[in-house]
C-alpha positions as CSV (number, residue, x, y, z in Angstrom):
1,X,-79.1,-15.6,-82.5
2,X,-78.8,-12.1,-83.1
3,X,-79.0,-11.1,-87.1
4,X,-77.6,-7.2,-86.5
5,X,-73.7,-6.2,-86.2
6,X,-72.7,-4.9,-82.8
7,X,-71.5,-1.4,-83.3
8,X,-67.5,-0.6,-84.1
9,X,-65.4,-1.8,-80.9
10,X,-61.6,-1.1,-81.1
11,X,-59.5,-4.5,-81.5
12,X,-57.9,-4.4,-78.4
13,X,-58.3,-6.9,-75.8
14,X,-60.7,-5.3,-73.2
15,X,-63.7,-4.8,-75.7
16,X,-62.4,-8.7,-77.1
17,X,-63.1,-10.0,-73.9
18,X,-66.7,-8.8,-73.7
19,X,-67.8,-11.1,-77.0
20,X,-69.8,-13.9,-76.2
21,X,-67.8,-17.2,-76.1
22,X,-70.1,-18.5,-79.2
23,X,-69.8,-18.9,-83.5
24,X,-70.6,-16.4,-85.7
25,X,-68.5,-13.6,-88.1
26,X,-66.5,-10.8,-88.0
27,X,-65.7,-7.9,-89.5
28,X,-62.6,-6.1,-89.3
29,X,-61.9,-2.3,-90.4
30,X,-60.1,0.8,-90.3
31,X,-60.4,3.9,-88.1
32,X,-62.7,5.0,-91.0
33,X,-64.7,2.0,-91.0
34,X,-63.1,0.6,-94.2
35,X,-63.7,-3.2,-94.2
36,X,-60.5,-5.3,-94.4
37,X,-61.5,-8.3,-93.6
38,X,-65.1,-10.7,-93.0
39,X,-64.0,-13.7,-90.7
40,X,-66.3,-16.7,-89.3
41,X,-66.1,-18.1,-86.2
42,X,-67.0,-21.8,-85.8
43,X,-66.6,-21.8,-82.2
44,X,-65.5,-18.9,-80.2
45,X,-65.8,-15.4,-81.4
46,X,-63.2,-14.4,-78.5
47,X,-60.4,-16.5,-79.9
48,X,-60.5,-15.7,-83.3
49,X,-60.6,-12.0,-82.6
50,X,-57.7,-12.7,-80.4
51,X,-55.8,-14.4,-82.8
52,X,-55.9,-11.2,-84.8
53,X,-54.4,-8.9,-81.8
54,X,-52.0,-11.6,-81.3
55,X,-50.6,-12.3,-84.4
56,X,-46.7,-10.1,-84.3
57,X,-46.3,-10.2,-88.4
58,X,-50.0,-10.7,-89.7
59,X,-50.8,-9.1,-92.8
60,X,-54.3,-7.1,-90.8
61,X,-51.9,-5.5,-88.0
62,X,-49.8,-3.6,-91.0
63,X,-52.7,-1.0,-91.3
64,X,-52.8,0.4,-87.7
65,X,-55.5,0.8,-85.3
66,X,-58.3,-1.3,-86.3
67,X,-61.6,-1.8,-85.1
68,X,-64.2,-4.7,-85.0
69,X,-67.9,-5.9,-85.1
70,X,-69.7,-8.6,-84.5
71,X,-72.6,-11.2,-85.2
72,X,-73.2,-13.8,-83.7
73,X,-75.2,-16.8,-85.8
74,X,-75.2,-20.8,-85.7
75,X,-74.0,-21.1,-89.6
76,X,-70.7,-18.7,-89.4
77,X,-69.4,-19.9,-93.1
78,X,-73.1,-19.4,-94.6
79,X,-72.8,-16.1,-93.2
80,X,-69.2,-15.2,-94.2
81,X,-69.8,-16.3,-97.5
82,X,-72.9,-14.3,-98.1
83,X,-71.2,-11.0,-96.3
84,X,-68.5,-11.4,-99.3
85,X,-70.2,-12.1,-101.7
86,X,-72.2,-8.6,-100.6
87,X,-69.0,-7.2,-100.3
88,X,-67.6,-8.1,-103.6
89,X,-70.7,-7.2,-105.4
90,X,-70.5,-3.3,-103.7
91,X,-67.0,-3.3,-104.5
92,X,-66.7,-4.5,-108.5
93,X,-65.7,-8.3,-107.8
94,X,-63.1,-7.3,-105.3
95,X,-62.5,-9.3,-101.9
96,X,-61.2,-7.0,-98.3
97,X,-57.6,-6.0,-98.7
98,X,-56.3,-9.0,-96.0
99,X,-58.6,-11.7,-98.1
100,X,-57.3,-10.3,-101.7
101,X,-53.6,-10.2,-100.6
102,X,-51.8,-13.5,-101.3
103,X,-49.5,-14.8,-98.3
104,X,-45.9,-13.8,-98.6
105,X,-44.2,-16.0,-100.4
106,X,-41.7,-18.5,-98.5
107,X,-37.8,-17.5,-98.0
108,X,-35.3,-18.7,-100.4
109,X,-33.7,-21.8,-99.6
110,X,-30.3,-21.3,-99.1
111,X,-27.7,-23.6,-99.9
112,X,-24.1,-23.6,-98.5
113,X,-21.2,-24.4,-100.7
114,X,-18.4,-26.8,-99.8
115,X,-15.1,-24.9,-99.9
């Protein structure tokens, strides 16, 4: 399979739906090309990119406009985990933004007093 990125697509569905239905990793950025996030894709590039436009409240749709590439390979969480480790060696130990930001933490549980 193909060892190269594709070059910067917008994240909307139209350029989603030309990706190959196979594995492989993502990478997900600003209009500036600022990587936010370095994904894998154990079966279907299409779906997980989708799952990114799709998600209302995710954490990645905050930032605006983003924009995507791809590549597709057979071992998607080799790859992903040698893109951030690259990543985080350019960048002084840091992950993306999306990866380094914990989830939100879960609403209080509310209790109702008996009156």
């Amino acid at each position: 399979m193909s060892e190269a990125f594709t070059t910067w697509r917008p994240l909307v569905p139209a350029e989603i739906e030309r990706v190959p239905e196979s594995p492989g990793v993502y990478e997900l950025a600003t209009l500036v090309r600022t990587v936010l996030f370095i994904g894998a894709a154990t079966d279907s590039l299409t779906a997980e990119l989708m799952h990114h436009v799709n998600v209302a409240n995710g954490q990645l749709l905050r930032h605006g406009r983003l924009y995507f590439r791809y590549r597709a390979t057979d071992d998607p969480i080799q790859t992903q985990n040698a893109l951030l480790a690259d990543y985080t060696a350019r960048h002084g130990g840091a992950l993306p933004p999306a990866q380094a930001t914990p989830p939100p933490p879960p609403p209080p549980k509310r209790h109702l007093k008996a009156v």
